[in-house]
VONU-189797 format. One line per 3 residues: number of its first residue (from 0); for each residue y, x, z of N, C-alpha, C, O, CB. Coordinates in Angstrom, 2 decimals. Each point is the difference from the previous one (the first is absolute). Glycine has a CB too. Layout:
REM residues N
NUM	Y/X/Z/Y/X/Z/Y/X/Z/Y/X/Z/Y/X/Z  ...
REM end
This chain:
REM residues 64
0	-29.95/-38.82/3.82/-0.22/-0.49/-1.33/0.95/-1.15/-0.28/0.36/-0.81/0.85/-2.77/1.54/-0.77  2.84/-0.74/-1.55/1.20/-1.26/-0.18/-0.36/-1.34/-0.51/-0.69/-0.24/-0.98/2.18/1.98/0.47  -0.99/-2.47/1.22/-0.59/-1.57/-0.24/0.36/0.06/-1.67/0.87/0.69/-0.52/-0.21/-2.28/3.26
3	-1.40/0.86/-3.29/0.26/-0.64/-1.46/-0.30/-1.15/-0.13/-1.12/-0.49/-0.12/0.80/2.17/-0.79  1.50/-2.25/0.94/-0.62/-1.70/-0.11/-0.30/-0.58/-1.51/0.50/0.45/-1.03/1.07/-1.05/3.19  -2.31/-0.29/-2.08/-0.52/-0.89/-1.32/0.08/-0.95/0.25/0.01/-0.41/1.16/-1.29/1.39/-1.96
6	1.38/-1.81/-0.42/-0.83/-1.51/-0.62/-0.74/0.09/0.51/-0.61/0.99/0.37/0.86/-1.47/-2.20  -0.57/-1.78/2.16/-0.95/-0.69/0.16/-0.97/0.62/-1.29/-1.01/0.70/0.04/2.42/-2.85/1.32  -0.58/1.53/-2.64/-0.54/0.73/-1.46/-0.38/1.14/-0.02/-1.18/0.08/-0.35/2.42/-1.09/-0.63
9	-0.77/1.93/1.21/-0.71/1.61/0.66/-1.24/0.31/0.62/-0.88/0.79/-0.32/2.85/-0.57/0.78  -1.84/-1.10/0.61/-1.03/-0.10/0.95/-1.33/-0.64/-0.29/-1.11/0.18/0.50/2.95/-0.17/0.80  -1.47/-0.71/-2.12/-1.13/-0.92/-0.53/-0.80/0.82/-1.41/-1.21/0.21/-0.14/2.82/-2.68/1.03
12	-0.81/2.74/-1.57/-0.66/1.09/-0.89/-0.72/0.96/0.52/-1.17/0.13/-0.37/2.74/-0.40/-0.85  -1.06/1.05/2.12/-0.55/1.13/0.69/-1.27/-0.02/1.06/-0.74/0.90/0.41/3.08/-0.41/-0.81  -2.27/-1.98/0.67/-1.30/-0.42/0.85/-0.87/-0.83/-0.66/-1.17/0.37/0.06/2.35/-0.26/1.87
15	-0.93/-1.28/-2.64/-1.08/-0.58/-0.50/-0.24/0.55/-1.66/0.49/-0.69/-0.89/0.00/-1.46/2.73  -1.27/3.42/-2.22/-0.77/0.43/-0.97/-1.23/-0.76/-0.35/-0.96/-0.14/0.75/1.90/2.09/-0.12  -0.84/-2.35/-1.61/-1.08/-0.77/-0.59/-1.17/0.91/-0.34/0.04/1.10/-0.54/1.61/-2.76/-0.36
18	-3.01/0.75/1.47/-1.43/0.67/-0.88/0.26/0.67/-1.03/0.05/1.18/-0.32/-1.32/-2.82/0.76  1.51/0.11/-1.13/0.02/-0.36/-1.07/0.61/1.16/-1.23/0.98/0.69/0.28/-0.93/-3.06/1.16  -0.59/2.48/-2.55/1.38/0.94/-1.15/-0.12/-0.69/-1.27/-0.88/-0.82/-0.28/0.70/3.53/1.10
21	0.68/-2.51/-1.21/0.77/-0.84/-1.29/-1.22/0.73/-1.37/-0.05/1.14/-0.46/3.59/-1.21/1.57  -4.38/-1.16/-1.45/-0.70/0.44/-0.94/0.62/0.61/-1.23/-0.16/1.06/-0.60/-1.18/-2.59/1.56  2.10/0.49/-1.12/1.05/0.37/-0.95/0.19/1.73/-0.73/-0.31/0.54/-1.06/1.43/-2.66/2.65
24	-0.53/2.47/-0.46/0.28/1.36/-0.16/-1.18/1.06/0.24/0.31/1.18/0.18/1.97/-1.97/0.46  -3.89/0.33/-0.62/-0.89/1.33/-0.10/-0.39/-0.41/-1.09/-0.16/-1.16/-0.40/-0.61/2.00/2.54  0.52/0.78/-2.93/-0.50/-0.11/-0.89/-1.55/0.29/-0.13/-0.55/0.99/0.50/2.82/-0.73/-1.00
27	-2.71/-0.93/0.00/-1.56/0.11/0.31/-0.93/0.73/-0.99/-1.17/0.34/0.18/1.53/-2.46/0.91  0.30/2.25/-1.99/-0.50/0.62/-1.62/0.41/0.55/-0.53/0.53/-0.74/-0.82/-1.12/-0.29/0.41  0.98/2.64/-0.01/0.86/0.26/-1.11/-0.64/-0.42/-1.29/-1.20/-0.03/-0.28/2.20/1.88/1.53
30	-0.10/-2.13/-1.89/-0.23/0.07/-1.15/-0.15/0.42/-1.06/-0.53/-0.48/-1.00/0.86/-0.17/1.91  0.56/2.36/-0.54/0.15/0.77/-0.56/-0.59/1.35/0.72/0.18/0.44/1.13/1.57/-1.96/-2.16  -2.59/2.07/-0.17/-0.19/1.68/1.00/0.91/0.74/0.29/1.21/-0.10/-0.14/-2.86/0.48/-0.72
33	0.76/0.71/1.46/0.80/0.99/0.99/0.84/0.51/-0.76/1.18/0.21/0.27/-2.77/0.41/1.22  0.67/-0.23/-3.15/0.99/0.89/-0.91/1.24/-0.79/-0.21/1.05/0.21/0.61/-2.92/0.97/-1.91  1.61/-2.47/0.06/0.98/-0.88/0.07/1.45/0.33/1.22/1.16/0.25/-0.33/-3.46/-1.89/-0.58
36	1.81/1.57/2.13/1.22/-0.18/1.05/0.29/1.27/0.24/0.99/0.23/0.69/-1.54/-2.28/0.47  -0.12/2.99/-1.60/0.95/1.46/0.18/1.00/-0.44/-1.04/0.93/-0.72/0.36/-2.76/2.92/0.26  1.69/-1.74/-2.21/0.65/-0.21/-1.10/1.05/-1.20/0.55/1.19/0.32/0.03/-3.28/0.52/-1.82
39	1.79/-1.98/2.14/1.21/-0.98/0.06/0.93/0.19/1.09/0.78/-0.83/0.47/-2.15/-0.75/-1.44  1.11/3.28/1.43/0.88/0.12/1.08/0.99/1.47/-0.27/0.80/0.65/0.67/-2.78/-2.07/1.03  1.42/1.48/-3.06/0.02/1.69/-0.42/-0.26/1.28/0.48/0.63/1.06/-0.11/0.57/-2.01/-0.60
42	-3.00/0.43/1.64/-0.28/1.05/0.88/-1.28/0.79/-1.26/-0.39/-0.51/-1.05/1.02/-0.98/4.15  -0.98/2.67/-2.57/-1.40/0.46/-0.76/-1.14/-0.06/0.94/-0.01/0.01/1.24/1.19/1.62/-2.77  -2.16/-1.70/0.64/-1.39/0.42/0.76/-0.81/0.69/0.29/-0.65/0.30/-1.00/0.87/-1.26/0.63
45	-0.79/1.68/1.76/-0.50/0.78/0.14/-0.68/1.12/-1.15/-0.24/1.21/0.04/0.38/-2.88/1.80  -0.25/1.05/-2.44/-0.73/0.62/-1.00/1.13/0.51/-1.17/-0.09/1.01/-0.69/-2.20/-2.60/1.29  3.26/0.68/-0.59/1.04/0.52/-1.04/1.17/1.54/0.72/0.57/1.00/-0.44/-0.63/-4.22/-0.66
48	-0.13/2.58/2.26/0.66/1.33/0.65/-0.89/1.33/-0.08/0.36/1.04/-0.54/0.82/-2.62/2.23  -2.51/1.32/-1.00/-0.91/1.07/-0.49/0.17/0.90/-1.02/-0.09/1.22/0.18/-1.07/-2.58/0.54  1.47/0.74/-2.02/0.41/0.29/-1.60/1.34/1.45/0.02/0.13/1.14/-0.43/-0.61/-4.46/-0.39
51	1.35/2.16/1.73/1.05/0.28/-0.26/0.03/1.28/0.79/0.45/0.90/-0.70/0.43/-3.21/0.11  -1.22/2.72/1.87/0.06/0.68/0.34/-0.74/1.70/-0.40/0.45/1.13/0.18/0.23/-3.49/0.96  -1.79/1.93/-1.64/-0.88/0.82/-0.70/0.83/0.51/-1.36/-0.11/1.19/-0.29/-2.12/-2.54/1.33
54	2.82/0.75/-1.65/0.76/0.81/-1.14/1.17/0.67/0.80/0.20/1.21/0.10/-0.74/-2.91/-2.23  1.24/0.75/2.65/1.90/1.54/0.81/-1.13/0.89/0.33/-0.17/0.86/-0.86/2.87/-2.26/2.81  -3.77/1.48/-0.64/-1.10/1.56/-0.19/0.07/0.43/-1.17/0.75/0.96/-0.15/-2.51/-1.49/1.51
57	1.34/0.22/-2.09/-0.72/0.35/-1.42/1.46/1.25/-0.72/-0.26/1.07/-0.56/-1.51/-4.30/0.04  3.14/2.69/0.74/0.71/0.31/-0.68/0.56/0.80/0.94/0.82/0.83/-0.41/-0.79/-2.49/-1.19  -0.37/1.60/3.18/1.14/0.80/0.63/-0.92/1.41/0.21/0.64/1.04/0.21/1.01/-3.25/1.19
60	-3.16/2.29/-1.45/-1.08/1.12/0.29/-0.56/-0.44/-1.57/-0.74/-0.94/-0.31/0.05/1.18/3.53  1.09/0.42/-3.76/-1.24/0.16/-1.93/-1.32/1.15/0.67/-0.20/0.96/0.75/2.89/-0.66/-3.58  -3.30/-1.23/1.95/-1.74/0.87/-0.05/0.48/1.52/-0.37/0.96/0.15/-0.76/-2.83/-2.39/-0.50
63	1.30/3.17/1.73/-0.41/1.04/-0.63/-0.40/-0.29/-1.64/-0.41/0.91/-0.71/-0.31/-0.13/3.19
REM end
């Protein structure tokens, strides 16, 4: 196996991991719903796909 040497700085990152995490960055609440964050992502929702899929059927097999 091949040596790879590192940083003190390297070494120290890689060994002393903190408890600790940065409140900062969790989010604890959306604020916004699920729907909301589909749409602000330009995704659909289960239910809109449902739709969608049920009509291409609709048009690719017609009723008797």
């Amino acid at each position: 196996m091949e040596e790879i040497p590192i940083t003190e700085q390297e070494l120290d990152f890689f060994t002393n991991i903190s408890d600790m995490v940065c409140e900062e960055t969790i989010p604890y609440q959306s604020k916004t719903s699920f729907e909301e964050a589909v749409k602000a992502c330009n995704g659909i929702t289960l239910e809109e796909f449902s739709k969608n899929i049920d009509e291409a059927i609709r048009r690719l097999i017609p009723s008797p």
